[in-house]
N, C-alpha and C positions, 0 to 999 in steps of 0.2 A: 348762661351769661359769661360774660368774659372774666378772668380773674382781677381787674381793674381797667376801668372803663371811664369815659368822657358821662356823665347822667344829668340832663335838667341844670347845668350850671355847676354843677361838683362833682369832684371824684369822687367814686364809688366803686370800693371795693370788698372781697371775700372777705372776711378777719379767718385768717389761716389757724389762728390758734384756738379756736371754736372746735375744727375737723378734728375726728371724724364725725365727733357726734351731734352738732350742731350746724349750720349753715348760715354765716352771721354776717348780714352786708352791714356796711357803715360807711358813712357819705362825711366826707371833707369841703367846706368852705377856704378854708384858710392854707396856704403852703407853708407854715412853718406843724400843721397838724398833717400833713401829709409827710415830710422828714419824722417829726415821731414815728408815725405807722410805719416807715421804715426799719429806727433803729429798731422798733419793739418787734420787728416781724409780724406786723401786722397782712404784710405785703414783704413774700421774700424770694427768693429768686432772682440773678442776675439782669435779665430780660423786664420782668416784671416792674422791679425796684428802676430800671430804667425808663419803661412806658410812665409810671407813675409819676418820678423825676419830673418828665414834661410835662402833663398833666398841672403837677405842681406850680411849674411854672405860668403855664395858663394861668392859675390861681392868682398868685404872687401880681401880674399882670393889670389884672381886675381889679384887685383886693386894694392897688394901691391907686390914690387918688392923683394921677401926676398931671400938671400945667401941661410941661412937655415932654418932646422925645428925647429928650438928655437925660429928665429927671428920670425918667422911668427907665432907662438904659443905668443907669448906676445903681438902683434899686434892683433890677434883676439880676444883677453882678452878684449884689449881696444875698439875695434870695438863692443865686445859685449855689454860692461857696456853703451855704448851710445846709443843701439838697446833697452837696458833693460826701459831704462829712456825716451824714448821717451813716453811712457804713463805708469804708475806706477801701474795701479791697477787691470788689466787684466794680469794674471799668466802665460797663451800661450804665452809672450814673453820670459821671463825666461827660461821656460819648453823648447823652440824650441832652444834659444841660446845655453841651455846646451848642448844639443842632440849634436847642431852644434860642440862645444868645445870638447866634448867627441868625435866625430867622428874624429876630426884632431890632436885628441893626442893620436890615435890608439900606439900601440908602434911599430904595423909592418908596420907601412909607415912612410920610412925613406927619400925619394924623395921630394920635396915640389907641385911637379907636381902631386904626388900621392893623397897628404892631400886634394887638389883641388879637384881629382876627385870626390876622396871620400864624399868629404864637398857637391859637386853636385847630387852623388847618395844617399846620406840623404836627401836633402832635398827634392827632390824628394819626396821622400819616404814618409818624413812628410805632403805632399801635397795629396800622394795618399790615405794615412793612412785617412786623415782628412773625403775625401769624403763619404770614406767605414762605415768609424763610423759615419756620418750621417744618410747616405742610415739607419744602422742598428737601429739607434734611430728612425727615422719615423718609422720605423717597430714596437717597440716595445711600443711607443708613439701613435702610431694610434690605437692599441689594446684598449684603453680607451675612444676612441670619437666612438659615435654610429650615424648613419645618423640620420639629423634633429638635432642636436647640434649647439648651437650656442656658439661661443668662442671666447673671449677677448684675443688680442694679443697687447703686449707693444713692443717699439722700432721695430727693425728688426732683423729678426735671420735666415735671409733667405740665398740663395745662396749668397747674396753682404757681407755676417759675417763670412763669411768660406770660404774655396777653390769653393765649391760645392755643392747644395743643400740644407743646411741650418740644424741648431736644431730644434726650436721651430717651425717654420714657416715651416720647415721640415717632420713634423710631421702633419702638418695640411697639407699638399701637397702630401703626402701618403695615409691619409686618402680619399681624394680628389679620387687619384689614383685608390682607393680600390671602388673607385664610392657610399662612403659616399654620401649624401646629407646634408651641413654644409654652415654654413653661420660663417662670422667672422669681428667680430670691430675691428677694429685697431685706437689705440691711436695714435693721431698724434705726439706725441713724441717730446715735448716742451727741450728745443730749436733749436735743429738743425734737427726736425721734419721727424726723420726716419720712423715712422711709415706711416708720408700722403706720405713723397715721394718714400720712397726706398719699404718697404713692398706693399702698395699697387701698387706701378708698377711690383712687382714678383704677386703679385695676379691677377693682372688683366692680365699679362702676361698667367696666367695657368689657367683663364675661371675659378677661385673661386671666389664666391660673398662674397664681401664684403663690409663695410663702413665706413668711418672716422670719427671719435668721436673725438671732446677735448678730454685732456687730464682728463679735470674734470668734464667732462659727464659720466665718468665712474661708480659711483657711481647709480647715477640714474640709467642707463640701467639694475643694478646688484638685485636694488628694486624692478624694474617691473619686473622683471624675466624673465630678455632675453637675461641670462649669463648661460649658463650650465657647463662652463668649462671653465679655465684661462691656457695659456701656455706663459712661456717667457726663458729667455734664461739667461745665468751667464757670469760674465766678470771675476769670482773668487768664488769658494765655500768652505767654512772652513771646518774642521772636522767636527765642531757637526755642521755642515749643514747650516749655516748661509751663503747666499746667497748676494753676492755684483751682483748688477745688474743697469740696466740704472737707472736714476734718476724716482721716481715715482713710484718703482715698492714695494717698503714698503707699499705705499698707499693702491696700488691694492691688496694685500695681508691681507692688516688687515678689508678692504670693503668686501672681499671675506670670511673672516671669519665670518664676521656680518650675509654675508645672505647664511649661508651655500654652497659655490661655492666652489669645490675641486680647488685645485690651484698646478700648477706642474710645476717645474724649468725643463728644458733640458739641459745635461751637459756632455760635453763631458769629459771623465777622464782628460784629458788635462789641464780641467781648475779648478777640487780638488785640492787643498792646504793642503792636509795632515799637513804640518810645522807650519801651521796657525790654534792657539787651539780654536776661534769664532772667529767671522764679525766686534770686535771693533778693531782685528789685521788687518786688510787691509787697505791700503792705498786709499782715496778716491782722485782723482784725482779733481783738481781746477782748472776749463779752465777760459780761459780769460774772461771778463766782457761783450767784445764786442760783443758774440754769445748772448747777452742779451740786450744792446744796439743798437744795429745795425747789426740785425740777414740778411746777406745776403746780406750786404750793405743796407739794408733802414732802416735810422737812426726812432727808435722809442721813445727813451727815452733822455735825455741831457748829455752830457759826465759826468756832475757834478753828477749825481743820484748816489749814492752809490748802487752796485751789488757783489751779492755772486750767483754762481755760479757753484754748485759741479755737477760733470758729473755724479755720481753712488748714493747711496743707500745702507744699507747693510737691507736683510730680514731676522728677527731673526726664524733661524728652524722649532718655534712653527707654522709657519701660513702658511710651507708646507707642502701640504698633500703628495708628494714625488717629486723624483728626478729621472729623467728617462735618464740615459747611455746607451752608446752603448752596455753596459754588463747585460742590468736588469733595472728592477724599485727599488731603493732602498727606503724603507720604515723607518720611526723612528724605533728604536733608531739610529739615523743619524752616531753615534760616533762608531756602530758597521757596519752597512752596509755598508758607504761609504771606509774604508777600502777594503773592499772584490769584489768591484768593482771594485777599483784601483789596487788591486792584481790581479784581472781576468784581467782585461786588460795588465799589467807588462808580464803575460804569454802568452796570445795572440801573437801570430805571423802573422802580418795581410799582410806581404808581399810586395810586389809592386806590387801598382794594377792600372790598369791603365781604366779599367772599371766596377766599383765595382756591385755588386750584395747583396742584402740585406739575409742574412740567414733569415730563421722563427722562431721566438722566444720558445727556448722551455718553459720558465716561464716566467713570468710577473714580480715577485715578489722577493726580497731574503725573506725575512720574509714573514710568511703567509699570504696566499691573502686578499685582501679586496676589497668592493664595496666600489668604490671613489667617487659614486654618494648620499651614505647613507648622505652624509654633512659633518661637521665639528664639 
């Protein structure tokens, strides 16, 4: 199944925080229960948290009983700003809510029964869209990993970050696919340890070898030389490329510049912030103390210890070697590619699709090619 889904009149989704050891769906009537499952990471992943977003709004749509199409238009307003805010620093929420907003203020559904449906055949849509532009990054993403690669993976960016199949971890599952032979570390992914739990149960789900590293074994493995390639995923990407991603991955970036390791964000247009002119405009999101305290319920530390907490990171441009879209690998100068990617995608018509197929990349590259393996 998919990692949240349209089911029977509610969202239904994985509870993320069951994995690995359980498999725990749970069904939403209401859109202000669907922003909790956000904040709580019930549902987490940039992509995901945005499919659900709309979803939500679907909800919200339904839930409320409106005369007319005004009322229900200022009602989703508010329903949105509360979707928007459930996590702040991943952009797919915005991005999906708009969609949502714009769909229900078409001007030619004047019915409210209408704006519903419609609200439902978007998000959809947003759902199907997400997968297809995965499918199409592994594709163009696995052009870069050669068999025998060994590659550092942070958080998860797998099928549980998106509707379906994943970015980062998308790309190494296509390579996979293509019958590479690849080996991959994954960071455990301090504190709420996406990497030991969620990524490596999609890996060991799809028979790729992998192994869990601390967080700060990372460095070392990059020394001995048993990093050929770094992939991770974005929660928000500014114009000049500045990269907001799980906490940690600044680290892994400027370790990877030290020992020459080409390093690649995967990013679905979804989550470019064109409006955002670098990585000190994002908002970095401050979760509670307690995912540090008493990670899972077992108290490690004293309530009294003073904890800070930030969920993201932002990577300043310079220490990616590119950005791999459903539209292309965009290459520095970041301020001029990633426009042209977000405009190839704006004219994309991807359809409704309800079983996506990845096209074959006809280039790699918008700017002239380059060898990723020459270093840094």
């Amino acid at each position: 199944m998919r990692t949240v889904e349209w089911h029977e009149g509610k969202v239904r989704m994985i509870d993320q925080r069951a994995l690995p050891w359980d498999i725990v769906l749970v069904e939403f009537r209401d859109y202000t229960e669907v922003a909790q499952s956000i904040s709580e990471m019930i549902v987490r992943g940039a992509p995901a948290i945005g499919a659900a977003a709309a979803f939500g709004m679907v909800l919200a749509a339904r839930q409320f009983d409106a005369t007319n199409r005004q009322e229900l238009l200022r009602y989703l307003e508010e329903a949105g700003n509360l979707l928007v805010n459930a996590r702040p620093t991943a952009v797919n929420l915005k991005w999906a809510v708009n969609r949502m907003l714009q769909a229900a203020a078409n001007e030619a559904l004047f019915r409210v029964e209408d704006i519903r449906n419609e609200m439902l055949r978007v998000a959809k849509r947003i759902a199907n869209q997400d997968v297809k532009t995965n499918r199409q990054m592994g594709v163009y993403g696995a052009a870069l990993i050669r068999s025998g690669d060994r590659i550092l993976h942070h958080c998860n960016t797998g099928a549980l970050a998106t509707v379906d199949w994943g970015t980062a971890l998308g790309v190494i599952k296509t390579a996979h696919q293509q019958g590479k032979h690849i080996q991959v570390l994954l960071t455990e992914t301090r504190p709420r340890m996406q990497g030991a739990r969620l990524s490596a149960w999609e890996l060991n789900g799809a028979g790729i070898p992998y192994h869990i590293i601390t967080d700060s074994a990372a460095g070392h493995f990059m020394r001995k030389g048993e990093v050929d390639l770094i992939l991770v995923g974005s929660d928000r990407t500014a114009a000049n490329g500045d990269v907001a991603n799980k906490i940690g991955t600044y680290s892994l970036a400027v370790l990877a510049r030290e020992n020459g390791i080409p390093f690649y964000a995967v990013v679905p247009t979804s989550t470019i912030d064109l409006s955002v002119e670098d990585g000190s405009k994002i908002p970095i999101e401050e979760r509670t103390p307690d995912e540090i305290r008493n990670p899972y319920g077992m108290r490690l530390v004293p309530e009294h210890f003073p904890v800070k907490n930030p969920a993201f990171d932002v990577t300043p441009y310079r220490y990616i070697t590119g950005i791999i879209t459903e539209q292309g690998i965009a290459y520095p100068p970041y301020d001029v590619t990633l426009p042209m990617v977000v405009e190839g995608s704006l004219n994309s018509e991807l359809g409704d699709v309800t079983e996506p197929e990845p096209d074959e990349p006809e280039q790699l590259s918008l700017l002239d090619e380059i060898d990723p393996f020459d270093g840094l």
